[in-house]
N, C-alpha and C positions, 0 to 999 in steps of 0.2 A: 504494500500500500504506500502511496505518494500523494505526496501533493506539488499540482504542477501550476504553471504561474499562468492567467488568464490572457496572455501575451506572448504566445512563440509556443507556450509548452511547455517549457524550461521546468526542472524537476528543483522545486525551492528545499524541498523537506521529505524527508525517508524513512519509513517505519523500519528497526529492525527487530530480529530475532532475540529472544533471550538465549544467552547470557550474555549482556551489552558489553561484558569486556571485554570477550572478544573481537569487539570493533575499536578497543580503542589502541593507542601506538604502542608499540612494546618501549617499557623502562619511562613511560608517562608518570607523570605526577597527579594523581588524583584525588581531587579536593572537595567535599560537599560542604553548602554553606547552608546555616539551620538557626533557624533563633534558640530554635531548642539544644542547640549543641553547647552552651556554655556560657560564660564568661565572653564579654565583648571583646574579638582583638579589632585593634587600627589595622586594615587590611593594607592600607600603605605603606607602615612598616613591614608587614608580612612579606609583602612584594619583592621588596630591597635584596630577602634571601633568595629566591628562585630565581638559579641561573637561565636568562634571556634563551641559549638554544636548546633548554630540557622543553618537551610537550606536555601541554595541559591538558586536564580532563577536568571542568566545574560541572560542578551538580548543585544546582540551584533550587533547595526546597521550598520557594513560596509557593505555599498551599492552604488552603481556608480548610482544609480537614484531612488531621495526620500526620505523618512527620516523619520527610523523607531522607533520615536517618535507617527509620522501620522498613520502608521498601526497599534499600540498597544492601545487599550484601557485604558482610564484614571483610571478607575478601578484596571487595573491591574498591576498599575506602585507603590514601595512606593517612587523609587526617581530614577532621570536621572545624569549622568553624562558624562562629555568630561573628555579625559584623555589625550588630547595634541591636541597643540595650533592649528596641522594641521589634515588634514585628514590621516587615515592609512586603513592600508586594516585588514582583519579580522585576518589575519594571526597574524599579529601584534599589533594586539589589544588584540585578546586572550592572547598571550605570556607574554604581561604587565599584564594583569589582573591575569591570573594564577601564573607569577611570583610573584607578590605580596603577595597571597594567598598561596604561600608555601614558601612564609617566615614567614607571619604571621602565621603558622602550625608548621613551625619547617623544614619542610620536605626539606632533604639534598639533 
């Protein structure tokens, strides 16, 4: 299952099979972010330590019921973090998390 762009076709988005870690890069850094996971860290200090050409995996738990901590397997976490003291929505999570990562890139 896909979803393709209402212009050309173009395949925007891709369902895949479980077990999703199988798709992602080998020796990847895999990070979910959770209100529930803790203690609030500055994700821009976080940032500072991950070396620019290791591959990321984010897994972004906003979700209005549940906690997707509970759906991902222990296996395929190396570490969880909160990135504020309340909950936000994905919109807004992403945006921190990416902001931070294009700063620590350089990228203007």
């Amino acid at each position: 299952m896909s979803v393709r762009s209402s212009h050309g076709g173009k395949k925007l988005l891709k369902l895949v099979r479980s077990p999703v870690s199988s798709h992602f890069p080998i020796g990847c850094r895999r990070i979910a972010f959770s209100h529930s996971a803790g203690n609030a860290t500055d994700f821009h200090d976080y940032a500072q330590q991950i070396d620019p050409s290791e591959p990321l995996v984010l897994i972004v738990g906003a979700m209005a019921h549940g906690n997707v901590l509970d759906l991902i397997g222990g296996d395929v976490l190396c570490s969880s973090l909160s990135i504020s003291k309340y909950p936000l929505s994905a919109a807004c999570a992403i945006s921190r998390i990416l902001g931070s990562l294009e700063r620590r890139l350089g990228v203007l």
